[in-house]
N, CA and C atoms as an extended XYZ file, in Angstrom:
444
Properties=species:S:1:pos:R:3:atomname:S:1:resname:S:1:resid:I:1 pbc="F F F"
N       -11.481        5.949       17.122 N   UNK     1
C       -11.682        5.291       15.842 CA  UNK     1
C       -10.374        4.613       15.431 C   UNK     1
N       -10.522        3.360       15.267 N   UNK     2
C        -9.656        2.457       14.517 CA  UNK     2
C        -8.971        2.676       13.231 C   UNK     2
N        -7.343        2.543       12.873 N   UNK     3
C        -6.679        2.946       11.791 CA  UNK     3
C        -6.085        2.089       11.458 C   UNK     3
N        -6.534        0.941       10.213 N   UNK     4
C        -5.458        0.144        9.609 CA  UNK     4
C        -4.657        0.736        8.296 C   UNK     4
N        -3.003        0.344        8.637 N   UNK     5
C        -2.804        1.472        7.394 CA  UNK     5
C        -1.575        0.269        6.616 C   UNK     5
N        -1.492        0.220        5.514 N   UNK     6
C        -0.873       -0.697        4.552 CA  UNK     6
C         0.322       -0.038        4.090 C   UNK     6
N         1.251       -0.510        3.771 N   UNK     7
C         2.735        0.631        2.884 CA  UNK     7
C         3.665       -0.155        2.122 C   UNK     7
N         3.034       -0.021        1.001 N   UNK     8
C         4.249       -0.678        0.126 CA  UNK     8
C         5.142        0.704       -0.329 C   UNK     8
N         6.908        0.559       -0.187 N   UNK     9
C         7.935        1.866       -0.773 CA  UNK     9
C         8.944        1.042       -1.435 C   UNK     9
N         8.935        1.805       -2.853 N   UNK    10
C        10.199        1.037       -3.688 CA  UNK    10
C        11.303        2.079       -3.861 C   UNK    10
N        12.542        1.203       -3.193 N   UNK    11
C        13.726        2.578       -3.065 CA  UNK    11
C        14.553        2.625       -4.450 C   UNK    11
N        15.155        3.612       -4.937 N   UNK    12
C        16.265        3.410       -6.156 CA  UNK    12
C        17.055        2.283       -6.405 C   UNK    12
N        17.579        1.658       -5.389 N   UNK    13
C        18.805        0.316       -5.227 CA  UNK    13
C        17.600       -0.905       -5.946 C   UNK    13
N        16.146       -0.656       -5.945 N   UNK    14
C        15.665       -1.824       -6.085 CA  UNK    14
C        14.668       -2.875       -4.840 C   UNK    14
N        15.314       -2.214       -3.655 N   UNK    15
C        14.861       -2.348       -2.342 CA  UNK    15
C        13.062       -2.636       -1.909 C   UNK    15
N        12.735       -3.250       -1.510 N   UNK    16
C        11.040       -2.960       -1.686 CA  UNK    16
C        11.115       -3.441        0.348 C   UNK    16
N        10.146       -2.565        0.662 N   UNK    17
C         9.541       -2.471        2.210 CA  UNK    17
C         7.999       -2.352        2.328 C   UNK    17
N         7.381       -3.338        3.183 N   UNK    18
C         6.074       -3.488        2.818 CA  UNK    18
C         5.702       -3.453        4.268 C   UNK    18
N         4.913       -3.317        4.949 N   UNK    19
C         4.506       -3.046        5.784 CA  UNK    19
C         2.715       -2.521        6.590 C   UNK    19
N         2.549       -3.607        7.834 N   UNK    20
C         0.912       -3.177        8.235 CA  UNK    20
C         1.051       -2.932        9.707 C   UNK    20
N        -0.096       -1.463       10.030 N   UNK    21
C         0.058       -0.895       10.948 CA  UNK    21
C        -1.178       -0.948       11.691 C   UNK    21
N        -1.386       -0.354       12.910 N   UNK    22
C        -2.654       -0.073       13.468 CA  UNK    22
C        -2.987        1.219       13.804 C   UNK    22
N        -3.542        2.096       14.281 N   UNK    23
C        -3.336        3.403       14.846 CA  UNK    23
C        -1.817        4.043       14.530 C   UNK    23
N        -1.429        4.321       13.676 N   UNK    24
C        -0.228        4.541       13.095 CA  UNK    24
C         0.721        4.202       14.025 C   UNK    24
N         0.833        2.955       14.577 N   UNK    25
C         2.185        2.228       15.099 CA  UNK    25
C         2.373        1.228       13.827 C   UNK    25
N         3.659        0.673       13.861 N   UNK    26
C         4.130       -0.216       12.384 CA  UNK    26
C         3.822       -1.715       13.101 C   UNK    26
N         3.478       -2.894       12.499 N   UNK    27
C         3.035       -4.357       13.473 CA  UNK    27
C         3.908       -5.238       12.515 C   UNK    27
N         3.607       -5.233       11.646 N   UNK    28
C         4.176       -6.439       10.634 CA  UNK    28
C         4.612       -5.596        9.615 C   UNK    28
N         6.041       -6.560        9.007 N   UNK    29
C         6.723       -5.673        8.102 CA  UNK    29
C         7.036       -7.109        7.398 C   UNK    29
N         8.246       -6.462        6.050 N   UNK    30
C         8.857       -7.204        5.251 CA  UNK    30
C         9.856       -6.588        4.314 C   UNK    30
N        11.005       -6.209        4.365 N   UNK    31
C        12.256       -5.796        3.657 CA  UNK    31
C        12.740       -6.746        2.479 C   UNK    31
N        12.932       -6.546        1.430 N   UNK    32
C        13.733       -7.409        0.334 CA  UNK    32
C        14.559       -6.316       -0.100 C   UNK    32
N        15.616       -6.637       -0.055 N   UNK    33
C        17.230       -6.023        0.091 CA  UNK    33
C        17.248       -5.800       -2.162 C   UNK    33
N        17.822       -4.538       -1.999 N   UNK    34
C        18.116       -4.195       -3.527 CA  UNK    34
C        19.449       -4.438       -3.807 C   UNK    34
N        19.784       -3.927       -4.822 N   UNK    35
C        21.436       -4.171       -5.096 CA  UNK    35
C        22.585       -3.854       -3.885 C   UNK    35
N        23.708       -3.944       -4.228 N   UNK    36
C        24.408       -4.076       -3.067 CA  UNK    36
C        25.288       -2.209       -2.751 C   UNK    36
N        24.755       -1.495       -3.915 N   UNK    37
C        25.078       -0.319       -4.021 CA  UNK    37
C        23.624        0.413       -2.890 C   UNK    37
N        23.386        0.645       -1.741 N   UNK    38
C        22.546        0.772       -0.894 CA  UNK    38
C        22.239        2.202       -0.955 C   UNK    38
N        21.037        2.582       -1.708 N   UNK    39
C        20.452        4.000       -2.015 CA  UNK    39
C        18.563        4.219       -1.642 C   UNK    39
N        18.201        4.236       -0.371 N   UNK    40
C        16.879        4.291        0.458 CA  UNK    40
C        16.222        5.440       -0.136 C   UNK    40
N        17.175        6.084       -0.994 N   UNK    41
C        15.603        6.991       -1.676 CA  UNK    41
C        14.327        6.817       -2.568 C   UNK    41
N        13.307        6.786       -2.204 N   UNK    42
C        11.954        6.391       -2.619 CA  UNK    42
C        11.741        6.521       -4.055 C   UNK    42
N        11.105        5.399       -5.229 N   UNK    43
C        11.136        5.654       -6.425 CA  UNK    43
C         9.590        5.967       -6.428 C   UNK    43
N         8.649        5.264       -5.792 N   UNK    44
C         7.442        5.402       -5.304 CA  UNK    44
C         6.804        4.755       -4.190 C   UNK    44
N         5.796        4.990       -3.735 N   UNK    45
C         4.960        4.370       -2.308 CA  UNK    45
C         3.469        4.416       -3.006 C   UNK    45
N         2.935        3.352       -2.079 N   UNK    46
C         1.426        3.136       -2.091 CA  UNK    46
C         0.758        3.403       -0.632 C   UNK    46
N        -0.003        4.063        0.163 N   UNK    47
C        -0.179        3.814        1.228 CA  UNK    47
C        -1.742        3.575        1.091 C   UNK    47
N        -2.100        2.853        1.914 N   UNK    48
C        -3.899        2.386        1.569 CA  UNK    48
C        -4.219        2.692        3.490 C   UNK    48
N        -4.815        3.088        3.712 N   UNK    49
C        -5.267        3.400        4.998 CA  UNK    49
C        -7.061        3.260        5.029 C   UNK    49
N        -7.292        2.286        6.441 N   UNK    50
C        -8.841        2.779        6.502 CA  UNK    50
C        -8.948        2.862        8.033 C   UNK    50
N        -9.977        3.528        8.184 N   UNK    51
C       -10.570        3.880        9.377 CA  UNK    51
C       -12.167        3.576        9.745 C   UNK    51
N       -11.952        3.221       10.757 N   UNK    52
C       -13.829        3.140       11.365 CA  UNK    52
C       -13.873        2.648       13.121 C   UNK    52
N       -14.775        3.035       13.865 N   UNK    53
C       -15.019        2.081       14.722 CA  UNK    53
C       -15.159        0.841       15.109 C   UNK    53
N       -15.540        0.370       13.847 N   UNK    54
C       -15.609       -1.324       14.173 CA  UNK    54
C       -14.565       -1.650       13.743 C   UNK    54
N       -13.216       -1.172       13.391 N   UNK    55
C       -12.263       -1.823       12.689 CA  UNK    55
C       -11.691       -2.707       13.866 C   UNK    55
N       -10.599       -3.433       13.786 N   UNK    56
C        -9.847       -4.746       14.836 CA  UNK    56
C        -8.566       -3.583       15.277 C   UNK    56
N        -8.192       -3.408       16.542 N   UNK    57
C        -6.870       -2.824       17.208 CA  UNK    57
C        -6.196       -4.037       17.841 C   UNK    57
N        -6.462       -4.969       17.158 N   UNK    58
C        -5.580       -6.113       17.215 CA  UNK    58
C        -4.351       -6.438       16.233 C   UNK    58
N        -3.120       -6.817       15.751 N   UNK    59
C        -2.707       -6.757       14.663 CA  UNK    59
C        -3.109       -8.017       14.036 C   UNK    59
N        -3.388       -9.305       14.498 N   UNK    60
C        -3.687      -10.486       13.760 CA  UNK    60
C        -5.433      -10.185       13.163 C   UNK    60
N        -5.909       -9.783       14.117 N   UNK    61
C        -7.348       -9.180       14.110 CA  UNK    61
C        -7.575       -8.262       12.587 C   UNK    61
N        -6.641       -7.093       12.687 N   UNK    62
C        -6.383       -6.658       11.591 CA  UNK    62
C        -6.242       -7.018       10.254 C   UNK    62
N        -4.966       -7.830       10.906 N   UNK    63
C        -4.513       -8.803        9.147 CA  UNK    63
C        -6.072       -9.856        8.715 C   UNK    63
N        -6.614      -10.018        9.606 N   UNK    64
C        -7.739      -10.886        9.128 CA  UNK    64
C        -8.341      -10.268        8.187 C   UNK    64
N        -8.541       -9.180        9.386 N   UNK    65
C        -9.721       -8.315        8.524 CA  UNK    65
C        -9.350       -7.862        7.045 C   UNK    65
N        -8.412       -7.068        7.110 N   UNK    66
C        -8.067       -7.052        5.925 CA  UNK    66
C        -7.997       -7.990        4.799 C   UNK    66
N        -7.695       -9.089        4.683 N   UNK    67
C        -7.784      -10.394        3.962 CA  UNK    67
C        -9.347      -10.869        3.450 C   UNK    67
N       -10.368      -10.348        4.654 N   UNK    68
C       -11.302      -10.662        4.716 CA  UNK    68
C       -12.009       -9.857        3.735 C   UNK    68
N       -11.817       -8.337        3.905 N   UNK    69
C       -12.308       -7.664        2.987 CA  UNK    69
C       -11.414       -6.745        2.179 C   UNK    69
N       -10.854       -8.064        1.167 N   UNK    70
C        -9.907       -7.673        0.130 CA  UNK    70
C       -10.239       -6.828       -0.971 C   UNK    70
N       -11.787       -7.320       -1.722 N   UNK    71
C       -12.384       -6.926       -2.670 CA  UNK    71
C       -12.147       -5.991       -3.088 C   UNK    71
N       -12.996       -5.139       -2.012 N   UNK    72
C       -12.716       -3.119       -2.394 CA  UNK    72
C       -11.661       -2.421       -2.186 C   UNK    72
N       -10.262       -3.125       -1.295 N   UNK    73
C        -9.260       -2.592       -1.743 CA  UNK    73
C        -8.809       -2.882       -3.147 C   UNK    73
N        -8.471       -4.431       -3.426 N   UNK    74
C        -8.110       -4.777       -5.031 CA  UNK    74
C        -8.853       -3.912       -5.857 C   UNK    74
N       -10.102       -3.771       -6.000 N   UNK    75
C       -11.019       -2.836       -7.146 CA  UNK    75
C       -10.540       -1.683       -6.795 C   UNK    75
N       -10.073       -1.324       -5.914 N   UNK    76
C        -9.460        0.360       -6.403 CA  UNK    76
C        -8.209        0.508       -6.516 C   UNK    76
N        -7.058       -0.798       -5.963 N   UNK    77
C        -5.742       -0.569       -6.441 CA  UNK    77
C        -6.036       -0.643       -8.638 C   UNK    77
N        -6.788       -1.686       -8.919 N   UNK    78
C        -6.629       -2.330      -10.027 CA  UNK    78
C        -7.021       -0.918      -11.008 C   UNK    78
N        -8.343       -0.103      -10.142 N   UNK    79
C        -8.941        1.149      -11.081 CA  UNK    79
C        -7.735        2.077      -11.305 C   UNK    79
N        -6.883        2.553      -10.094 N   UNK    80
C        -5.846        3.307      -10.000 CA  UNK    80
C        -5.079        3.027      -10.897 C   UNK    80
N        -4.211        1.479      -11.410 N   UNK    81
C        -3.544        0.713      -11.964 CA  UNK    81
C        -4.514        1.118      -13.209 C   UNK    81
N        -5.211        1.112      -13.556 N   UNK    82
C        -5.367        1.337      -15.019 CA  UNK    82
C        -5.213        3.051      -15.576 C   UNK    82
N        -5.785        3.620      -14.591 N   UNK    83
C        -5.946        5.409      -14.583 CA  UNK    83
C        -4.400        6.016      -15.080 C   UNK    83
N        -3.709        4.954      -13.799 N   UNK    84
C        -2.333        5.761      -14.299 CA  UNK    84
C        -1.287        5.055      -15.207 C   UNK    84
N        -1.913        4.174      -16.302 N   UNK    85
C        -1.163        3.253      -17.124 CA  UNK    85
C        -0.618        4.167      -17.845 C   UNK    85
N        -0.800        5.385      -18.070 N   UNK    86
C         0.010        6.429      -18.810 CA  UNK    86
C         1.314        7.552      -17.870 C   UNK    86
N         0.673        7.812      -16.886 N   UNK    87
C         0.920        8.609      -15.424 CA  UNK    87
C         0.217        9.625      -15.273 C   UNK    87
N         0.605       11.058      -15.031 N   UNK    88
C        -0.191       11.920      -14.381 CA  UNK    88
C        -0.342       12.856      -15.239 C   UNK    88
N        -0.307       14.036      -15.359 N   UNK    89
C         0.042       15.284      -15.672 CA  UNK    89
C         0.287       16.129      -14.441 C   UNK    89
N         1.293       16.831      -14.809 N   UNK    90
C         2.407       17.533      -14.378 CA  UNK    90
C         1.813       18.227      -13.370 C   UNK    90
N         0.887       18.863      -13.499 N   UNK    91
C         0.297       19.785      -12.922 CA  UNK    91
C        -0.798       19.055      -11.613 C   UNK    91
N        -0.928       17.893      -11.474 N   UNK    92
C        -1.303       17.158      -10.582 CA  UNK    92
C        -0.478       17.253       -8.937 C   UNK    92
N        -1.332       17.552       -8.123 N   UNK    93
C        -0.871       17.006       -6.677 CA  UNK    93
C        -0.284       15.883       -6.257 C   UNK    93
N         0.993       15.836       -5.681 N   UNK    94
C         1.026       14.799       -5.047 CA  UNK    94
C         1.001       14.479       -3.701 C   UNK    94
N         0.762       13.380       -3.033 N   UNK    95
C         0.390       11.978       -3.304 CA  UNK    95
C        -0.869       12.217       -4.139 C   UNK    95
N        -1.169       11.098       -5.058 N   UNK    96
C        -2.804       10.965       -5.829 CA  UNK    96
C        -3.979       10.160       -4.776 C   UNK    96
N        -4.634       10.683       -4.869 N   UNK    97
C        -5.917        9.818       -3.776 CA  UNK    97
C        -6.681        9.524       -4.311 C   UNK    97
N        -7.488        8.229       -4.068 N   UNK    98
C        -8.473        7.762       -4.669 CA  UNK    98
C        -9.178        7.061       -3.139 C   UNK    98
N       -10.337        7.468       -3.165 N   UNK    99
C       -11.137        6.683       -2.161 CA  UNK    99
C       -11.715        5.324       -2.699 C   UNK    99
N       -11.446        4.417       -1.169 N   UNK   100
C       -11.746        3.007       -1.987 CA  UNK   100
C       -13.244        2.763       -1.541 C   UNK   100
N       -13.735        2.272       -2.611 N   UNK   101
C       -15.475        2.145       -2.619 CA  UNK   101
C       -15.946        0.995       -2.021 C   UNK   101
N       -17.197        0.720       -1.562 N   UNK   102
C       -17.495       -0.738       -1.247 CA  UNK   102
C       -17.062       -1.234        0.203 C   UNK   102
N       -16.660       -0.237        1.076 N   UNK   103
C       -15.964       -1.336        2.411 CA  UNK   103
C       -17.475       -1.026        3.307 C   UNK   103
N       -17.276       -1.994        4.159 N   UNK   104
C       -18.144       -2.158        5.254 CA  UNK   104
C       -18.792       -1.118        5.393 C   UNK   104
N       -19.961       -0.998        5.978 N   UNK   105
C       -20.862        0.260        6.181 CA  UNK   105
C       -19.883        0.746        8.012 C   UNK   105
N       -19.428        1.769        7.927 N   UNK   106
C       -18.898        2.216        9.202 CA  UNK   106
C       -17.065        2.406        8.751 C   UNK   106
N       -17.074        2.478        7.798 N   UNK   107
C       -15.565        1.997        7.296 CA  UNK   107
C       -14.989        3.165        5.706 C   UNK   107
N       -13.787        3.428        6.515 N   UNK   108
C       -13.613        4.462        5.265 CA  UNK   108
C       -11.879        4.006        4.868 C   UNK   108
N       -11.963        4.487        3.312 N   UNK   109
C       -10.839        3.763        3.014 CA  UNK   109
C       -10.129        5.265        1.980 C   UNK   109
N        -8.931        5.168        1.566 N   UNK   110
C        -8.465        5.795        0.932 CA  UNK   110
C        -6.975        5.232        0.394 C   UNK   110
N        -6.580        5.021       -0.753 N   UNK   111
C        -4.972        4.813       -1.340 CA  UNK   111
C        -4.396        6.246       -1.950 C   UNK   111
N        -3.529        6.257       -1.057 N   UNK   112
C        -2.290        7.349       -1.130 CA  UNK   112
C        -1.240        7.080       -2.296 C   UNK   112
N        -0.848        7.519       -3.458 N   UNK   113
C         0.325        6.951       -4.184 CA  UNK   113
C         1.002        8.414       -4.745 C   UNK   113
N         2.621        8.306       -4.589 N   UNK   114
C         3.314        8.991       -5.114 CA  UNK   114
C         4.524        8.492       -5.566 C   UNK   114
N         5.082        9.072       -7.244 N   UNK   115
C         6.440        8.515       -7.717 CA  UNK   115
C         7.108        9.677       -8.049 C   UNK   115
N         8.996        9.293       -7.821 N   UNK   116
C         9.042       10.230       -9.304 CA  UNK   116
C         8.994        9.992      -10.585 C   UNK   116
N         8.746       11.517      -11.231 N   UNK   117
C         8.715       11.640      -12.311 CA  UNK   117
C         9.204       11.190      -13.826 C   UNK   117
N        10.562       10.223      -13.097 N   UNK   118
C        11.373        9.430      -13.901 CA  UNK   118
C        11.035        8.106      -14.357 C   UNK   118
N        10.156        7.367      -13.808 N   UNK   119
C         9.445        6.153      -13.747 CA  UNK   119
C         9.035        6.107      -15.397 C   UNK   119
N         9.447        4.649      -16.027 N   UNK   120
C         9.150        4.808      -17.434 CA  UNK   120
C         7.422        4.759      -17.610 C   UNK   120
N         6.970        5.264      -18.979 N   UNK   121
C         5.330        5.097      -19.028 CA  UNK   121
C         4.786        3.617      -18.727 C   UNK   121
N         3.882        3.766      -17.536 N   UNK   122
C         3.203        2.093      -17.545 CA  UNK   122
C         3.869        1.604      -16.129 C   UNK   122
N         5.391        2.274      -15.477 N   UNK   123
C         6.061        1.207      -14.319 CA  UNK   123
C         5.112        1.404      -13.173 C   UNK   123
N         4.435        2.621      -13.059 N   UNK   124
C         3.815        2.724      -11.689 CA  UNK   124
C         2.553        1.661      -11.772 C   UNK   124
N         1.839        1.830      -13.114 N   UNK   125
C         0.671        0.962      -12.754 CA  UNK   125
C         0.569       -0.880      -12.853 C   UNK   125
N         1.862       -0.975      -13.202 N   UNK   126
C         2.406       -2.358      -13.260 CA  UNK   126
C         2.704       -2.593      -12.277 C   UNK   126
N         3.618       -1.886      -11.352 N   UNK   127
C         3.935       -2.082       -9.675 CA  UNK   127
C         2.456       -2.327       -9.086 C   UNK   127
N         1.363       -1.746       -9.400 N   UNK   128
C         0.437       -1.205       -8.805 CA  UNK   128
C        -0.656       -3.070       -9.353 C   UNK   128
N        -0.219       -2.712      -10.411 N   UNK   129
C        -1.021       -4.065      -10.626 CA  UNK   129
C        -1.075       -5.664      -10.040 C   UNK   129
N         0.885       -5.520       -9.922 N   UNK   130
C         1.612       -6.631       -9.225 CA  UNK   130
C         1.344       -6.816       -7.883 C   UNK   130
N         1.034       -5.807       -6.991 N   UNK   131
C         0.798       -5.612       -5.797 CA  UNK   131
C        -1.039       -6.262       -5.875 C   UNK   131
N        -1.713       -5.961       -6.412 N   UNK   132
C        -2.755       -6.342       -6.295 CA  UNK   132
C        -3.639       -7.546       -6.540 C   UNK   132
N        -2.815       -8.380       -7.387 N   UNK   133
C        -2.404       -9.573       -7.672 CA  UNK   133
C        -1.429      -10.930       -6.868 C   UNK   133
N        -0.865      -10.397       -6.242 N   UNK   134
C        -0.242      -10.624       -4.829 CA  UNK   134
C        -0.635      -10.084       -3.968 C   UNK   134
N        -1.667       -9.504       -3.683 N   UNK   135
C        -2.594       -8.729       -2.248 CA  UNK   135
C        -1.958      -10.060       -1.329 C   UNK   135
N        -2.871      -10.943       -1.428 N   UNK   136
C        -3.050      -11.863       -0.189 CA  UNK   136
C        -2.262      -13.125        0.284 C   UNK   136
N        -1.435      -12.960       -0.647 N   UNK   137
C         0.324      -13.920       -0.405 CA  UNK   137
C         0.989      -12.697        0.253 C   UNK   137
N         0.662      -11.500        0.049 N   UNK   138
C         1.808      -10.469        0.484 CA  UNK   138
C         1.229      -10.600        2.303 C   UNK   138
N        -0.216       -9.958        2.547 N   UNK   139
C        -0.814       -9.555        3.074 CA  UNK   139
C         0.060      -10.722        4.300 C   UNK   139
N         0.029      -12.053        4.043 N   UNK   140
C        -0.081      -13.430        4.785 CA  UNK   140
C         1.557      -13.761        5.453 C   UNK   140
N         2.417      -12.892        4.408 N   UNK   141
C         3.719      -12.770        4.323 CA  UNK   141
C         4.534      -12.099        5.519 C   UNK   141
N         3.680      -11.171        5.613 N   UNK   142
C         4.340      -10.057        6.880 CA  UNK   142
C         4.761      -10.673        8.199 C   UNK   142
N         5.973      -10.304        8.640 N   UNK   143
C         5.621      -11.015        9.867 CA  UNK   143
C         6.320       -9.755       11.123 C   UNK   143
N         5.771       -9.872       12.162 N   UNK   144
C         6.137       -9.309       13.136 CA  UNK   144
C         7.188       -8.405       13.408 C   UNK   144
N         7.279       -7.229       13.493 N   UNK   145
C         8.875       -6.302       13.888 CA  UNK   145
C         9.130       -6.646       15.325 C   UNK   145
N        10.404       -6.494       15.225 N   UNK   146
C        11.082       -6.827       16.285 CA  UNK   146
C        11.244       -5.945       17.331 C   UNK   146
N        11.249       -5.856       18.192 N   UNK   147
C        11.111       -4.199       19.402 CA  UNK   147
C        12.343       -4.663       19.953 C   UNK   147
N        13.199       -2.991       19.829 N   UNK   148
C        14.538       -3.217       20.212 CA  UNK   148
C        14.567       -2.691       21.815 C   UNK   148
């Protein structure tokens, strides 16, 4: 069974790393560099992963697909993005999961998100919103890692 998996991580410096995978190998990425004080610890991540047999183990194949069937990811980043316009309570698990509704019959989806606790009220679901709103400029953006 086929695994496309998505990763947006925002580090302390400001740093943002975005990234699309297949069977959990990494294919296409994208780094934007934070301040010049260089601190890689995570303020939060999004990970969106789906799985199925008919999915593409191609990476362009992939990126299609994905693009193709944007819908039901956006409708559940945007539901998430509103859920946590306040944040969590304390007593919540992390990462938060939300299964994404609506994908292809044979096709299962799920978004992974975890922050810390320091994040002012509203930053996670604004990140969350921004990302989803830029889905498919981001999605189009990625380009190839380099194999050392």
């Amino acid at each position: 069974m086929a695994k496309l998996r998505f990763y947006r991580q925002e580090r302390y410096d400001g740093g943002v790393r975005t990234g699309f995978g297949i069977d959990d190998k990494s294919a296409l990425h994208e780094f934007r560099a934070g301040s010049a004080d260089s601190d890689p610890a995570l303020l939060w991540y999004v990970d969106i992963e789906l799985e199925g047999k008919s999915l593409p183990q191609d990476t362009e194949e992939g990126r299609m697909w994905v693009l193709e069937h944007s819908e039901p990811i956006l409708d559940s980043l945007r539901s998430v993005a509103e859920r946590l316009e306040i944040g969590l309570d304390d007593t919540t698990d992390w990462p938060y999961q939300v299964k994404i509704s609506n994908l292809p019959r044979g096709v299962r989806g799920e978004i992974r998100i975890s922050a810390v606790r320091r994040l002012a009220e509203g930053e996670l679901a604004e990140r969350l919103t921004e990302l989803a709103a830029d889905w498919k400029t981001t999605i189009k953006r990625l380009a190839p890692m380099a194999h050392v």
